[in-house]
C-alpha positions as CSV (number, residue, x, y, z in Angstrom):
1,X,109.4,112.2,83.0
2,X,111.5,110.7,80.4
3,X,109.4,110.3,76.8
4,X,111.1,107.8,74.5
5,X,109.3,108.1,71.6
6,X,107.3,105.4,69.6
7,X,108.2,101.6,68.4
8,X,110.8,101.4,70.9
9,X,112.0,97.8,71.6
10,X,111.2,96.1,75.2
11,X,114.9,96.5,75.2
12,X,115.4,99.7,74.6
13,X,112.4,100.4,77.2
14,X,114.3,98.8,79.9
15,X,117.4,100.3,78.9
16,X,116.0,103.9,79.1
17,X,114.5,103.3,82.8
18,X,118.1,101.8,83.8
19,X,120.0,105.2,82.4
20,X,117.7,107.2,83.5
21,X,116.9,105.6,87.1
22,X,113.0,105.4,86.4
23,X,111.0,104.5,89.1
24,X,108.0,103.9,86.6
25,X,107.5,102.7,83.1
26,X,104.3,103.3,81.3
27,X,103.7,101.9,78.1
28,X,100.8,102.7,75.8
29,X,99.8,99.6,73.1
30,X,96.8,100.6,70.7
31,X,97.9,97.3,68.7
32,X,96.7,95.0,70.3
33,X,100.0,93.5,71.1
34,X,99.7,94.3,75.4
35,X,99.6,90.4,75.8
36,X,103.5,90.3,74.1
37,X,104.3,93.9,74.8
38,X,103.7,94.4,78.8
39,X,105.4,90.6,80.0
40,X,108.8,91.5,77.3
41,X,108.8,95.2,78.9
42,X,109.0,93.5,82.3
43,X,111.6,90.4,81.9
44,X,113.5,93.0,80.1
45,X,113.6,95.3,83.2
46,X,114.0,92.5,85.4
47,X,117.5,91.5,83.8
48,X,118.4,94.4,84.1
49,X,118.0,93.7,87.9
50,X,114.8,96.8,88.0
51,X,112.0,94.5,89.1
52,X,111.5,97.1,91.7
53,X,110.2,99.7,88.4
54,X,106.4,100.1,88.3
55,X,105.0,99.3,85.1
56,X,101.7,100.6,84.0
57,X,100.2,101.7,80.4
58,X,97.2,101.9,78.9
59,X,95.3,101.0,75.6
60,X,92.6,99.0,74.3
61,X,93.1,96.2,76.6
62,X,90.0,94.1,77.0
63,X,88.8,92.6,80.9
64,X,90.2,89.4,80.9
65,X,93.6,90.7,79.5
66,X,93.7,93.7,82.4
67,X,93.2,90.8,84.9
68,X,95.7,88.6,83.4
69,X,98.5,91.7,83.0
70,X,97.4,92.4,86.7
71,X,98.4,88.7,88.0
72,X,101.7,89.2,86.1
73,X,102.6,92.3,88.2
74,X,101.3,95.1,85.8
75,X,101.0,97.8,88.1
76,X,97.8,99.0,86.8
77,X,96.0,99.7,83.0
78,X,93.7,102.2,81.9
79,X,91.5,102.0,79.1
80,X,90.1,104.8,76.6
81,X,88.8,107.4,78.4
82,X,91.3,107.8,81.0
83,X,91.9,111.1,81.8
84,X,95.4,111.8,83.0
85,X,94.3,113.5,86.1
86,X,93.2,109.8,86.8
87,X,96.3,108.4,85.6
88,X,98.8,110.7,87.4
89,X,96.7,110.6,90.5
90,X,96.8,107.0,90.9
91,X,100.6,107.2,89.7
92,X,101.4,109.2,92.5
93,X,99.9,107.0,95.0
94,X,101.2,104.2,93.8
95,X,104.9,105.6,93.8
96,X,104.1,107.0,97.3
97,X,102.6,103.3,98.6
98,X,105.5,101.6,96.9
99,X,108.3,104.1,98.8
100,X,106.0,103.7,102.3
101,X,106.5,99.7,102.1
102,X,109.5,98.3,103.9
């Protein structure tokens, strides 16, 4: 696990997973800003030809806004009240499905 700091660009985001060979990316947005944030993290990554990295975060995302961050190929969100046992159970599992597929 590789902890960036905050206010990092999309840019530098994507640039961190390609150095450090993430398999995963999760962001956290408390500013309401997931709806700009999540798709720039992603086309960033994908330039950087690492469309295969999971991204997931978590913040105050409301329904609709999970759904639509869903349909774009957010791995998956969690709201306040997550605990990270949830969080790292469900990363786990979604690594291990991800590596199972062909």
């Amino acid at each position: 696990m590789i902890y960036t700091g905050l206010f990092q660009t999309p840019e530098q985001v994507a640039e961190a997973a390609l150095q450090e060979d993430a398999d995963a990316v999760g962001l956290s947005v408390l500013s309401g800003a997931h709806m700009t944030q999540f798709p720039r993290v992603m086309a960033e990554l994908d330039k950087r030809g690492l469309d295969d990295v999971l991204v997931f975060g978590g913040g105050i995302v409301p329904q609709a806004d999970i759904a639509a961050l869903t349909a774009d190929g957010v791995a998956g969100i969690f709201t306040p009240g997550s605990s990270m046992d949830e969080i790292t159970t469900w990363l786990e599992a979604a690594l291990d499905e991800r590596e199972a597929s062909p």
